[in-house]
C-alpha positions in Angstrom: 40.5 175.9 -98.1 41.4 172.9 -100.6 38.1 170.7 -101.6 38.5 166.9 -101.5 35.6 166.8 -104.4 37.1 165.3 -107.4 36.5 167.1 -110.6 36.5 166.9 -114.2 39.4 169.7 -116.1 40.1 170.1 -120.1 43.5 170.8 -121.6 42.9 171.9 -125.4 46.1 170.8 -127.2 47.2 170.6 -130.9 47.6 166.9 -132.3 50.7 168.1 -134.7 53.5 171.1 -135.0 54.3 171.0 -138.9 54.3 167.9 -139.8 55.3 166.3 -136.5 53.2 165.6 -133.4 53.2 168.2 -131.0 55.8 167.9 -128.4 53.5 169.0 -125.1 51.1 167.3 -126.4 52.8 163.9 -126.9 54.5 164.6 -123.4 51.1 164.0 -121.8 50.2 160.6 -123.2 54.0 159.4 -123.5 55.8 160.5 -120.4 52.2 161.8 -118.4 54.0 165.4 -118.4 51.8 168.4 -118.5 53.3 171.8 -119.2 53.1 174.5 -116.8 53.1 177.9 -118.4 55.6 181.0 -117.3 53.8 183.8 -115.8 55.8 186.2 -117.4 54.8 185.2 -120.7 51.0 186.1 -120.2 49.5 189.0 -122.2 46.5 189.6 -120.4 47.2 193.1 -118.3 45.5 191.3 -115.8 46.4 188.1 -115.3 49.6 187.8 -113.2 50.5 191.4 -114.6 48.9 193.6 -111.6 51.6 195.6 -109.7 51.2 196.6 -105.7 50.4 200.0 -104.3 50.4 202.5 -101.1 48.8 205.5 -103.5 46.1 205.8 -101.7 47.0 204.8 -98.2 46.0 206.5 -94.7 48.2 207.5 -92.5 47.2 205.0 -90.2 47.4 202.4 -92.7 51.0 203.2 -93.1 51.6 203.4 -88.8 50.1 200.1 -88.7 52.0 198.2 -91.3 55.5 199.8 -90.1 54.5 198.1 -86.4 54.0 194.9 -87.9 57.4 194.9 -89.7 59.1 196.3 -86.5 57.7 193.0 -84.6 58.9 191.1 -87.8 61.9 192.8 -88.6 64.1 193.7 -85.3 67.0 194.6 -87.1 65.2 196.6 -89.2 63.2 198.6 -86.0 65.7 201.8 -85.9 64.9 202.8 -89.4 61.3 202.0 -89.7 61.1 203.9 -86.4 62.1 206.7 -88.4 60.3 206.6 -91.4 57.1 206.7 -89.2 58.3 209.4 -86.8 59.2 211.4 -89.6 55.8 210.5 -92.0 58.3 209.9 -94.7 55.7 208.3 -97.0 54.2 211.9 -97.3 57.9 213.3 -98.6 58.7 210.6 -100.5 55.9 208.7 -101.8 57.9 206.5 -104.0 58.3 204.8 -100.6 55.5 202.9 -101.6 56.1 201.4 -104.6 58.8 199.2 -103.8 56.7 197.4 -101.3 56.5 194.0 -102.4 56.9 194.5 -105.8 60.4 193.3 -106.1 59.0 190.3 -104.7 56.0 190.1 -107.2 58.9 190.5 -110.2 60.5 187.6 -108.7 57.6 185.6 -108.7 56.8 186.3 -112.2 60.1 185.1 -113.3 60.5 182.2 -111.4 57.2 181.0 -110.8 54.8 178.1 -113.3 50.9 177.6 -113.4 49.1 175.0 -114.8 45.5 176.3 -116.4 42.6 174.1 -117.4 39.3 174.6 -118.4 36.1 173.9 -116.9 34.6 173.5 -120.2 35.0 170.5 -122.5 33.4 172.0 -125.6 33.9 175.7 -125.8 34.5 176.6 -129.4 36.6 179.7 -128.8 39.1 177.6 -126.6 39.6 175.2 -129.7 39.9 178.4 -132.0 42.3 179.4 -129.7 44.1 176.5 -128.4 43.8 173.2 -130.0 45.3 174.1 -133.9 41.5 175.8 -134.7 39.5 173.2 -134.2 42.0 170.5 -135.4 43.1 169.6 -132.1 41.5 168.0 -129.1 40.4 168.6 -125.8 42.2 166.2 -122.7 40.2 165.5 -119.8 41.8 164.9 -116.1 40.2 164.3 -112.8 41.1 165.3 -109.7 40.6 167.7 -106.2 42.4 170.1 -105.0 44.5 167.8 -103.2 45.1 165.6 -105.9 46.5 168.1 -108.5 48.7 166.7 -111.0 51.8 168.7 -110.3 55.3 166.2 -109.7 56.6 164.5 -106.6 58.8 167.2 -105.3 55.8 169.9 -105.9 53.2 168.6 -102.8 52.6 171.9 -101.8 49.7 173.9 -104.5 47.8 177.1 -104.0 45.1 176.3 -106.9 41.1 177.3 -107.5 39.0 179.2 -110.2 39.8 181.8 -111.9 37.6 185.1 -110.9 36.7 187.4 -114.0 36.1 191.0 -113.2 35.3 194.3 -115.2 37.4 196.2 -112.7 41.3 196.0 -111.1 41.3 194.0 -108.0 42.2 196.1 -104.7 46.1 196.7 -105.2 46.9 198.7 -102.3 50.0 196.8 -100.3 48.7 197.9 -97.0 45.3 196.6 -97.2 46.0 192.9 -98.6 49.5 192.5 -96.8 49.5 189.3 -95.0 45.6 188.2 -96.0 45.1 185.6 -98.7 43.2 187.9 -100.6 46.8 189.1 -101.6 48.0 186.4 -104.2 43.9 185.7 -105.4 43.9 189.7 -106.2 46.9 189.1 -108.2 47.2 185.6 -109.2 43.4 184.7 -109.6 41.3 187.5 -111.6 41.7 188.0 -115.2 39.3 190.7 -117.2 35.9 189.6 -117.9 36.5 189.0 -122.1 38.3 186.3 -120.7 34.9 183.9 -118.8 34.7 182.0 -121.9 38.0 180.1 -120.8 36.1 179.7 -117.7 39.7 178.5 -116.1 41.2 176.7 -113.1 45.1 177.4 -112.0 47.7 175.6 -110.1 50.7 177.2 -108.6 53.7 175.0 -106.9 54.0 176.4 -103.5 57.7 176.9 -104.3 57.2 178.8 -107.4 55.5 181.8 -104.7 57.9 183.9 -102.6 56.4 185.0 -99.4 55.3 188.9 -99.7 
């Protein structure tokens, strides 16, 4: 659920690039542009780099899943009929790593975030991000309703991120068609991370349904 509270957010930016100003940066104040970063371009093994799984699902898991596809998918009912008559997950368990993974490798390419920070003085995020200590830290204000993300981009699926020691539940079967689905893979980095103590943005168009 999207909170109407407004709320204070910190972009750390470099002032210069060489000897010129900083192109993103100068986009903000001169055209109030603010870059969204490519998924795909994050190093983090968590963060936006988590791949689905049915390793370790029941058969009943897998009974219950085909249904839901056969009441989605009609044309598709003769052949998942099959697969679950004939338990082919337990023949060919490479059946389960295609499920929406294709889809997740979509997203990744096509899809932009906007990250912030919480924090307006954290000394590691102007190491890290504003030139070492050079640079400066931008403030915005807004709610989750508000978020500064272009006309034609209404639509946002935004909050904090979560920081765990441990990979999110994966398994396709048990997050398919819950919410819980694009925070497990969108919205949890590894704990080294908290210092960043971050909040994303996604367009609503940059996610494919899974």
């Amino acid at each position: 659920m999207m909170n109407s509270e407004v709320k204070k957010y910190y972009k750390y930016r470099p002032l210069r690039q060489g000897v010129a100003p900083h192109p993103f940066t100068a986009s903000i104040f001169e055209k109030r542009e603010l870059w969204y970063a490519a998924p795909k371009d994050f190093n983090d093994p968590y963060d936006c780099n988590l791949k689905l799984h049915a390793r370790d699902s029941t058969d009943k898991e897998w009974m219950q899943y085909i249904d839901a596809r056969i009441i989605e998918y009609p044309p598709d009912s003769k052949s998942l009929k099959k697969i679950k008559k004939d338990k082919t997950w337990k023949t060919k368990p490479e059946l389960g790593e295609f499920f929406g993974n294709n889809t997740l490798a979509l997203n990744r390419e096509k899809s932009s975030m906007l990250c912030l920070s919480k924090k307006p003085n954290s000394i590691p995020m102007f190491s890290h991000y504003a030139d070492r200590h050079r640079g400066i830290a931008i403030e915005f204000s807004f709610s989750d309703q508000n978020v500064p993300c272009g006309g034609k981009y209404s639509a946002i699926v935004c909050g904090d991120v979560e920081y765990v020691d441990s990979f999110p539940e994966l398994n396709y079967h048990r997050l398919y068609g819950k919410s819980i689905l694009v925070k497990n893979l969108l919205f949890k980095k590894h704990i080294d991370w908290t210092h960043e103590t971050e909040y994303t943005a996604i367009p609503q168009e940059g996610i494919i349904e899974m």
